[in-house]
C-alpha positions in Angstrom: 18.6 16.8 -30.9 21.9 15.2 -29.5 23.3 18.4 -28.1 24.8 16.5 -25.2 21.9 18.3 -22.5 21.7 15.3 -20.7 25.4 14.6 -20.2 25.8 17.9 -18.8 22.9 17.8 -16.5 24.8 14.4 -15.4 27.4 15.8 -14.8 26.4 19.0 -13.0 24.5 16.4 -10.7 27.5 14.2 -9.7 29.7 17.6 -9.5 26.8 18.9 -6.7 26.5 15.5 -5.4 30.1 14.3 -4.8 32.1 17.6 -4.4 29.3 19.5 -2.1 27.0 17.4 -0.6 29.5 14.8 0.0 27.6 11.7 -1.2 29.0 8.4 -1.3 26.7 6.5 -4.2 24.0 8.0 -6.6 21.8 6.1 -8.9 19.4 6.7 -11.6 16.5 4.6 -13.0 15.7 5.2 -16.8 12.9 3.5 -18.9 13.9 0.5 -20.9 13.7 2.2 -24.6 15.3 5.3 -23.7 18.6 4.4 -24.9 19.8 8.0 -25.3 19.2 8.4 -21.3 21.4 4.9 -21.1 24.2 6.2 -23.1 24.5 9.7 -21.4 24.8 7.9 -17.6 27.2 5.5 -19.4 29.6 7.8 -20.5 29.2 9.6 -17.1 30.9 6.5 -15.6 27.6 5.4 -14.0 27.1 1.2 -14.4 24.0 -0.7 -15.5 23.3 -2.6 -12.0 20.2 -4.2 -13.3 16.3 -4.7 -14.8 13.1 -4.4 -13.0 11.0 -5.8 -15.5 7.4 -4.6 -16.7 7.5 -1.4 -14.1 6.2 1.2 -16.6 3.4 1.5 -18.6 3.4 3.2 -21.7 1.3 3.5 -24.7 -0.1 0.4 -24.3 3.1 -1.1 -23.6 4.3 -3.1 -20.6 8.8 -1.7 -20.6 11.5 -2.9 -17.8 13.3 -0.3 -15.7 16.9 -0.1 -15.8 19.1 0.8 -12.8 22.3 2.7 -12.8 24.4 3.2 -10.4 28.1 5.3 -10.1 30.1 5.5 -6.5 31.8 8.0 -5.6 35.6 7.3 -6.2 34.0 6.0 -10.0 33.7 9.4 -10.4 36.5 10.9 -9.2 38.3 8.1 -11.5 36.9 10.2 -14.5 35.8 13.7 -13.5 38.6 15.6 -14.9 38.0 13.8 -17.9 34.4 14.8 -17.9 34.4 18.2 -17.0 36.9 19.1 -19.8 34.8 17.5 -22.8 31.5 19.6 -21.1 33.6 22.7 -20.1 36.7 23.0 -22.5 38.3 26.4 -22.0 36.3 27.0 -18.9 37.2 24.6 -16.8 40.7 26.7 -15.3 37.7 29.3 -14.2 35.4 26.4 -12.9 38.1 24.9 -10.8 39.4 28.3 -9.6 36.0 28.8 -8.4 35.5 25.4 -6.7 38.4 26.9 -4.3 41.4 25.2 -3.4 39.7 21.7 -1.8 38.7 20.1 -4.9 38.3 16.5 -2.5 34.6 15.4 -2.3 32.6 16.8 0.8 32.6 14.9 4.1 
């Protein structure tokens, strides 16, 4: 446990979201008690926008939904940052093989 999976999924996301499909905005809704899922998009650069309150039941249990929410030039503020701590040594290769336009997708 704590292996840093989800930060890495994040992050693959935002790379496929920003660099190739050439989003503007992405958001994410997690459950009100996962707090790992909170900290993950949080260190991603993604911003608490909000609570929906008692939107999920679960074991008996009425829980608020929290939304996230990370623009585009948010992540470009921090993606070489990012990428670094997730790829270390591999991230010459990963920008080599993102090809010489490493601006978002239009």
């Amino acid at each position: 446990m704590g292996e840093g999976f989800g930060k890495r999924i994040t992050i693959g996301l935002l790379e496929m979201s920003f660099m190739h499909l050439g989003l503007e905005h992405c958001q994410a809704w997690s459950v009100e008690y996962n707090t790992r899922a909170h900290r993950a998009l949080e260190s991603c650069g993604f911003r608490k926008g909000g609570v929906v309150r008692n939107t999920v039941f679960v074991a008996g249990k009425k829980w608020g939904s929290f939304h996230f929410d990370i623009l585009q030039e948010e992540y470009m503020n921090v993606r070489m940052s990012l990428l670094k701590k997730v790829l270390g040594d591999g991230l010459e290769d990963y920008l080599k093989r993102m090809g010489p336009n490493l601006k978002p997708a239009n």
